[in-house]
Structure formats: structure tokens, C-alpha cells
N, C-alpha and C positions, 0 to 999 in steps of 0.2 A: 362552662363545662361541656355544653354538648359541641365545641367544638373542638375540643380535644379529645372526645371518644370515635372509635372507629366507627365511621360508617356502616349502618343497618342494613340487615340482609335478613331472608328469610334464614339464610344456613347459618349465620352469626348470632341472630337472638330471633329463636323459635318461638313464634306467636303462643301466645296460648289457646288454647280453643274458647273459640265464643260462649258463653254460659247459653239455658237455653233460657226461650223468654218467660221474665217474670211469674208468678203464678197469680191469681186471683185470689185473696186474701179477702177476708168478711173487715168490715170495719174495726170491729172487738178486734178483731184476731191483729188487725193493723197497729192500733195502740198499743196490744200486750208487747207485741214485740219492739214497738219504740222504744215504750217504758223501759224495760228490760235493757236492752244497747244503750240508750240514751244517759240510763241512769250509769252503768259501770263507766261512760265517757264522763260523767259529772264528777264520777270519783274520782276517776287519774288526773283530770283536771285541776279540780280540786285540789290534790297534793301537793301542784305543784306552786300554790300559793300558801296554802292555807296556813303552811310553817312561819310564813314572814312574819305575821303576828305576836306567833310564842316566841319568835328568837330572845327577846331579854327572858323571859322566863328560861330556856333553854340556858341561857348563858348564866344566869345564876346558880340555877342547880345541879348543873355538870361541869361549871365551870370551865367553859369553852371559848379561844380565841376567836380573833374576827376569822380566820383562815376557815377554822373548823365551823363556822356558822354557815358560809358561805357555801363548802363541800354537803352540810347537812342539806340546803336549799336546792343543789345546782347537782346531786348524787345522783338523786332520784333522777332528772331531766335529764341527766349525760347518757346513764342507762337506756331511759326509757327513747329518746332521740336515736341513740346510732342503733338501736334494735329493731327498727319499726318496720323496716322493710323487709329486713328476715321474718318477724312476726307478720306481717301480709300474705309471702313464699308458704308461710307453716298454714295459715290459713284454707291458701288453695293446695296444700298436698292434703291436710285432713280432714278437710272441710273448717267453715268457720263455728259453725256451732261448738266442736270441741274446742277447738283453737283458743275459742274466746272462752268457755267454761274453763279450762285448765289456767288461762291467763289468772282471771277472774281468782280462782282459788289460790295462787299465790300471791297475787297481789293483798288479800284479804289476808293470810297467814304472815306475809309480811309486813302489814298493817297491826298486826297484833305484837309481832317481835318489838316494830319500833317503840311501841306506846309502852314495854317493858325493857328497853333497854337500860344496862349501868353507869353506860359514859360513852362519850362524844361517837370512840372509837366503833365502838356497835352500833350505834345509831345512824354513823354512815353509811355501813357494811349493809343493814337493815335497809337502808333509804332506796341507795342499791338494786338490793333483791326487789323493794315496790317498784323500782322503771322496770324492770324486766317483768314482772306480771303484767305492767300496764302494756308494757311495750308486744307481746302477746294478745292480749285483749284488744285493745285501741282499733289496729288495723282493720281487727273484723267489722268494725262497725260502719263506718265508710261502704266495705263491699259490700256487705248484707244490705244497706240501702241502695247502694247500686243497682246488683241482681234482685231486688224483691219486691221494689213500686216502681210502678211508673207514673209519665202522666204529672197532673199535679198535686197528686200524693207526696211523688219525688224530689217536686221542686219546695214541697214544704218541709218536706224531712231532711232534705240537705240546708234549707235555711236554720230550721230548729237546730241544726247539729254543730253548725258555725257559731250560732250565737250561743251555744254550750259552750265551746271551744273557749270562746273569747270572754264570755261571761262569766265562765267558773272559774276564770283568775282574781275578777273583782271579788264573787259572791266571797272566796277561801279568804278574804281578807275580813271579812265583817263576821263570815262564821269561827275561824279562826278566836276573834277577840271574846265573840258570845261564850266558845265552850274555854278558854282560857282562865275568864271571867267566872265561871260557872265555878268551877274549882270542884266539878262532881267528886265525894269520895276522897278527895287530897287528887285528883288527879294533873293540876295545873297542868301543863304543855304538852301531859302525855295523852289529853281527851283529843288532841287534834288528831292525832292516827287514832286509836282506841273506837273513836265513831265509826271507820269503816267497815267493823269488825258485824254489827249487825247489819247494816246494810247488806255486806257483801256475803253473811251468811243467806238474806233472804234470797239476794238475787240465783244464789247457787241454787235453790232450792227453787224456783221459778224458770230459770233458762231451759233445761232440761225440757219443758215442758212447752215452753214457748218458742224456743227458736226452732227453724227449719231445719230439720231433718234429714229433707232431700237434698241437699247443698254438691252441685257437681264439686268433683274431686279431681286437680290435674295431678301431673309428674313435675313439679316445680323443683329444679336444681338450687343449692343450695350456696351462694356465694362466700363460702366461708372463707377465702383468703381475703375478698375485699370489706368483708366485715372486720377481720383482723384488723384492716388497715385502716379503715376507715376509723374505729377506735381508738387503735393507737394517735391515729393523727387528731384526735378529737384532746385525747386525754394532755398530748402533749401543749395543745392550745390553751385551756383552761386551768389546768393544775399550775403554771408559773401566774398565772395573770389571776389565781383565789390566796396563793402563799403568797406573790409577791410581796406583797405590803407589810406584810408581818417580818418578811425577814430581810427588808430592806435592800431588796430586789441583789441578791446575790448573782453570781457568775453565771448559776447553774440554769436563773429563770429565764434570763436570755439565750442562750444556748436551746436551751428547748423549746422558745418560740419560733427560733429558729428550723431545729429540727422538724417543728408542727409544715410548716414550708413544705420541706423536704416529704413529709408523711402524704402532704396533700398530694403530690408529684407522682408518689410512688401509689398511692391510690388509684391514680387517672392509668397509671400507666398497667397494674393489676386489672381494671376493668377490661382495657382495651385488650388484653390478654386472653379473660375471658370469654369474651364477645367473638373474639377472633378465632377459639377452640371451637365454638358453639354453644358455650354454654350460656346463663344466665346471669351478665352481672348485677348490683343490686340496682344501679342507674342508665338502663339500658337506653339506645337509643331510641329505639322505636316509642320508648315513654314519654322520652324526653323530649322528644319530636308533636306531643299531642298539643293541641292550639293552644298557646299562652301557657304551658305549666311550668316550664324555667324560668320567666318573669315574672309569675303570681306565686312559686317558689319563692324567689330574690325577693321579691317586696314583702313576704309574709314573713321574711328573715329578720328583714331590717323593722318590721314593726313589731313585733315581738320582742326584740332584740332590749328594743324601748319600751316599751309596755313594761315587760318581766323587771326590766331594770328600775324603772320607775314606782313599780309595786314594794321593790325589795328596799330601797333609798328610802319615800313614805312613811313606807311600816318603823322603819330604823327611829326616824326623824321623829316620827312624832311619838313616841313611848321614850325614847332617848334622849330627844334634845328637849323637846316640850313635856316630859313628863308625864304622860297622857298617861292612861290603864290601858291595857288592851284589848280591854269591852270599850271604851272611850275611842278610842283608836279604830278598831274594826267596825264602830256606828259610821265612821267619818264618809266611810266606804260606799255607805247606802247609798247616796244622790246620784254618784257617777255610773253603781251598779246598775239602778232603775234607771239612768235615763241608754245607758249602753242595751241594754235588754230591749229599751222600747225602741231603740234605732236600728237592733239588729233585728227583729221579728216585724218592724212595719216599714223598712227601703221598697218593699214590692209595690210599696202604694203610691211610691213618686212614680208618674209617667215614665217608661223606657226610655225616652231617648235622654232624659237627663242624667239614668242612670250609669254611665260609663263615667262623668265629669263630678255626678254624688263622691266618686272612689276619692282621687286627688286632691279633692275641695275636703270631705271630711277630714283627712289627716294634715290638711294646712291647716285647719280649725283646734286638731291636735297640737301642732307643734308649737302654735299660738297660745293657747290655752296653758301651755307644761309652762313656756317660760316666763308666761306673765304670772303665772303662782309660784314659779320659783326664786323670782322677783320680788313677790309680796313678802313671801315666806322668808326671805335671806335677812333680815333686820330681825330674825327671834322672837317674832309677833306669834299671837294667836291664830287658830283656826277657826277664823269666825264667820259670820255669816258671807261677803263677799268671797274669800276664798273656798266655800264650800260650793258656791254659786259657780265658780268659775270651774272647781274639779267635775259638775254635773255638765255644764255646758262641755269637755273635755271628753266623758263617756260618748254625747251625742255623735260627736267629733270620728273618733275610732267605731264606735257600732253604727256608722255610714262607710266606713272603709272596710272593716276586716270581714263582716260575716258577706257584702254581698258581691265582695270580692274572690272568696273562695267559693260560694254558692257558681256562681257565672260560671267562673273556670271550669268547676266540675261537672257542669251539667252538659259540658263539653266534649269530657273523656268518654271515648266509648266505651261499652262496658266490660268489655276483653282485658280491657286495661285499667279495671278498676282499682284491682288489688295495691298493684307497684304503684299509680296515680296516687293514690290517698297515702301510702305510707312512703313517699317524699315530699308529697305537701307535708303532712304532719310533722315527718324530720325534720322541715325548714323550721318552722312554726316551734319546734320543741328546744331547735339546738337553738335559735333566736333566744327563746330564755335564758339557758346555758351563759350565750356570750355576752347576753346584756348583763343580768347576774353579774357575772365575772368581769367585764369591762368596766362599767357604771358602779357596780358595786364597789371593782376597787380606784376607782375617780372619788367619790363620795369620802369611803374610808380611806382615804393615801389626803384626801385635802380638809379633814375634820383635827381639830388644834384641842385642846384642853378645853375650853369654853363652848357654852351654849352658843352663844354667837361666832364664832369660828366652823361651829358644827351648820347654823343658817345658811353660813354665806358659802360653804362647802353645796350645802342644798342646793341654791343658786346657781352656782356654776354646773354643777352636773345638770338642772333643767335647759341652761343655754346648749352644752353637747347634746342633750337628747334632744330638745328642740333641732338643729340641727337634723340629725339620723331620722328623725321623721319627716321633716321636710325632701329629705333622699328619698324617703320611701313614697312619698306622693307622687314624685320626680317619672321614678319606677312603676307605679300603678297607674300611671296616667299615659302609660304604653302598654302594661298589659291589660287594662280593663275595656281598651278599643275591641 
């Protein structure tokens, strides 16, 4: 992409003004405000697994296709993906502190709809409306660490926030099966949204109070034509390739992934547009130009892409074809979760200079790991001790690539370019679910037969393509983590 956008100019894409430096923060005061971002990233994050677990419950009591299970999974992500950079722009027009409270409170209110929706259809609609709270929220979080530590305050707060990122995919899978399991109330599948609801009352009731105040305020232009497009080009991508399978890939789903083509083309060619009026497109050059972030973009796409994919297969497989509960199922989760947490909060203790070769080597240790349990797993067997052994070894794998992979890069960007820097990382990193979802998802379900064993050896083959797509993203990361 950055080389099919127009060439950077001051007069083409107007810097934004430098923020001013950091302020001096008490320690207390450091925490409150972690806590506070940290925790509303745990929540979007969170959403965007934690559903894998309930889908058979979902599927019984709304009785809903594989198509609509997928949309309910990958609603939320589509949303909250193509919005993030606008939500960054709203950031720096109103400052972040509101940006992120107004986030916040619809994402919590549509937290509430889902956990009371009728059927499939609203519960889309609802999933929905939670990306676009997150996708308001989310970006503030990134710049607020940005402009507001430095030092290595900053390099712990950007580590802590990666290994959110990547962690609260694992945790939404264990927590998912606990409150499914719980059945507080009759609540089965509807506790997994329904939890956000206090949460994100507390945090409304805390921000206000915690976050900065003084937060520079620019004139950020509003890329609304290439948000159009880039939407549409997204929606056209995904929507054949989550119905495909269900309706036996008619006329119309080819046609439109073709069209997705065509959308991507006419995106490039909207920015360049804009860039060349003067205004602000949402992938400007000057971003796109900051050291390694179009290749630590690309690799956080493709790993994600597999991860997302790999969570949603899992969840499927083992409540579906192994029978498992979804307390049963979301315990399986723990090994990989703890040992990714402890790979992504302690990479700073291997010596530097091993750490750019950490990147590439973790995710070959990933794509090793997926297809040798996908391998164990394709015979219909249980989940037992050796294969839980291996899913842990797996997390260590990925939480040596992903958190100290985006940590690096961003400690890179300067801080002018914090806002648009973090919310195109994140789009990568968000649509990467979206299309692993939706590719892998429907590999798994387009190759699953009548029988439990048909459904294994389906498993199988989709860890040999993910295997695969992660070995790409090593490929990838092992040019952009030099």
C-alpha cells in the first residue's frame, strides 16, 4: 500500500502538531490511569473471543446457522476494525479523555442490548454497535500512553498493553466457558455480554475522574469518503466467504469477492485523492512511512488472522465434536493463556540482541505447535495431558512474537503520530480476526462431514493452512523486527 499512495508532502498530509511533553504523573496517579484504559482494552478484547465459547449455547437457543454464528463472532470485529482510525482522528479533534468515555458508554449500553437480545438478527445488529464503542475507545488508549509516560514507564505500559491485546483472546475463551457454565439466573450465553455491563458502569464512573483533562486538542479532518470505502471493501470480503458455505457458494459470493478487489482499488485510489486535496486520508503517507509499521502492520495481520481463526475452530471442536461443556472447554484454555501472559510480560529479560530473532523463532514454534495438535487431534482422540502440553508450549510460541513485536515498533513512532500509528496497527491486528474467522472458519466448516471423525480430520487440515499462514508471518516479522 504505501506504494501506491501519493507521495508525502507537508501541503498533501499536514502534520499534526507535536503534543507537548508528557506531564509528570505521581505513581498512584500512573496506575489509576492504567487501570482505567487498560481495563476498557481488556473488554473490547475480550468480546472479541469470549463469544467462541457460547456459540453452541447461542446455536440452541436462537437457533442460528453456521453463517449467523460466524456474523455474530466477526460483527463485532468488522465494526470495531474498519472504525479505528476514525475513532483515533475523533480522539485528537475532542481530546481523548471524552472520545474514550463516550466510546466506553456505548459500548457498555450495547453490551447490555446483546445480553437481551430475541434472535440472531439483533444480536448482530447489537454486536455491531459493541465495534463501534470499542472502536471509539480502543484508539484512545495507545495515544494516551503515548503523550503521557515516558522513559520506562512507557516501555512497560506499551508491553502491558500488547500482552492485553493478545491475551484477552486466550483469557475470553476460559472466561467465556466459566460464566456460560455458571448459568447465573438462567442466563446461559447471554452472561458473556451481560458481565460488561458492571464493569463498564464502574469504569464510566472512574474515567471522568482519572483520565487527563488537559489532553491537546487538534483540527483533525475527517476521512469520511475512505471510510466508506474502505467498509464497503471490507464488508464485501467477508460477507461471501461467512454465507458461502451455507448456501453452497452461489453466483453471487464470487462476484462479490471479486468486487472486494475492485473496492480495495478504488480505496487506494480515494486516499490518493485525498492526500492530494490536502486533506487527511485515513492511511496517510507520512504514517505509513514511520520505521517498520507497514510490515509489523502485514505480520500482525497474518498472525492474528491465525490466532482468531484458530480460537474460533478450538472452541467449535471441542464442545461439538468432543462433547466437552463449555466450563470444560474454556479450562482447556488456561495452559496456553498463562504461559502467553508469562512470554508476553517477561521477552525484556532475554538479552537485546537476541531479541529481534525471539520474533521469527517464536511464531515457527507456533506453527509447529498448531499442526502437531492438529495432527494428534484429527483421529477423534481426547484432550489430554500431551495435547494440553503442547497447546501451552504454543502460547509461549505466539507471546514471544506478538506483544514484543508491537511493543518495538511502537516505541519507534514518534509521538505526533501516535494517534493514526496505533489505530492501523490495531486495524491490522482486528481485521486479521475478521479474515481468519471467515477464511478458517469456513475451511473447518465447508470440510466437517456428518461424524465426529470427519469433524477431527477437518480440524487437521485446517491446523496444516494455519500452520502454513504462520510460518508467512515469521517470514514477515523477521524483516520487520530488524
Amino acid at each position: 500500500m504505501t506504494q501506491t499512495l501519493s507521495p508525502g508532502s507537508a501541503k498533501a498530509t499536514p502534520a499534526t502538531p507535536a503534543p507537548p511533553a508528557p506531564p509528570a504523573y505521581s505513581p498512584r496517579r500512573t496506575i489509576a490511569i492504567l487501570a482505567v484504559i487498560l481495563t476498557g482494552q481488556f473488554m473490547a478484547v475480550l468480546d472479541a473471543s469470549i463469544v467462541n465459547v457460547a456459540i453452541p449455547s447461542i446455536r440452541t437457543s436462537l437457533h442460528t446457522s453456521g453463517s449467523a454464528l460466524q456474523l455474530i463472532v466477526a460483527g463485532y470485529v468488522i465494526a470495531y476494525a474498519v472504525l479505528l482510525v476514525t475513532g483515533a482522528r475523533l480522539g485528537d479533534r475532542f481530546t481523548q479523555r471524552r472520545t474514550f468515555i463516550a466510546g466506553l458508554a456505548l459500548f457498555t449500553i450495547a453490551s447490555l442490548a446483546c445480553g437481551l437480545a430475541w434472535n440472531e438478527d439483533a444480536l448482530i445488529v447489537f454486536r455491531f454497535l459493541q465495534g463501534v464503542g470499542a472502536a471509539a475507545m480502543v484508539p484512545q488508549i495507545m495515544t494516551l500512553i503515548q503523550r503521557n509516560f515516558t522513559g520506562n514507564a512507557r516501555a512497560k505500559a506499551l508491553s502491558t498493553y500488547s500482552a492485553i491485546i493478545s491475551g484477552g483472546m486466550v483469557v475470553g475463551q476460559v472466561a467465556g466457558g466459566l460464566i456460560v457454565n455458571a448459568d447465573l439466573w438462567g442466563s446461559s450465553w447471554r452472561g458473556v455480554f451481560l458481565v460488561n455491563v458492571p464493569i463498564g458502569i464502574v469504569l464510566l464512573l472512574l474515567a471522568p475522574r482519572v483520565l487527563p483533562s488537559d489532553s491537546p486538542r487538534f483540527d483533525r479532518k475527517l476521512d469520511l469518503a475512505g471510510l466508506a470505502m474502505l467498509t464497503v471493501s471490507v464488508l464485501l470480503l467477508v460477507l461471501p466467504l461467512v454465507l458461502g458455505h451455507d448456501q453452497d457458494w452461489p453466483l453471487w459470493t464470487w462476484i462479490t469477492l471479486g468486487a472486494s478487489v475492485v473496492g480495495v482499488a478504488a480505496f487506494i485510489v480515494i486516499e490518493r485523492a485525498v492526500a492530494a486535496r490536502g486533506g487527511e486520508p485515513l492511511f496517510a503517507q507520512r504514517v505509513l512511512q514511520a520505521p517498520g509499521l507497514v510490515l509489523t502492520a502485514a505480520t500482525l495481520f497474518v498472525i492474528m488472522a491465525t490466532f482468531g481463526g484458530w480460537m474460533f475452530v478450538m472452541a467449535i471442536h471441542l464442545q461439538s465434536t468432543l462433547g466437552y461443556t463449555a466450563l470444560h472447554a474454556g479450562l482447556l484454555f488456561i495452559p496456553m493463556g498463562v504461559t502467553f501472559a508469562l512470554a508476553s510480560l517477561n521477552w525484556e529479560r532475554i538479552p537485546h540482541r537476541f531479541q529481534a530473532i525471539m520474533i521469527p523463532l517464536g511464531l515457527v514454534l507456533g506453527a509447529t505447535t498448531m499442526v502437531t495438535l492438529g495432527m494428534m487431534l484429527r483421529t477423534g482422540g481426547d484432550f489430554g495431558p500431551l495435547p494440553l502440553t503442547i497447546f501451552a508450549i504454543q502460547g509461549i510460541g505466539f507471546g514471544l512474537a506478538f506483544s514484543p513485536l508491537m511493543t518495538r515498533t511502537l516505541a519507534k513512532i514518534p509521538m505526533s503520530l501516535a494517534a493514526d500509528a496505533s489505530g492501523i496497527l490495531v486495524t491490522s491486528v482486528q481485521l486479521g480476526i475478521v479474515v481468519g474467522i471467515a477464511c478458517f472458519g469456513t475451511v473447518f466448516l465447508g470440510l466437517v462431514g456428518a461424524t465426529g471423525l470427519s469433524a477431527a480430520h477437518a480440524l487437521g487440515t485446517t491446523a496444516i493452512a494455519e500452520g502454513v499462514a504462520v510460518l508467512a508471518a515469521a517470514a514477515l516479522s523477521a524483516r520487520a523486527s530488524r
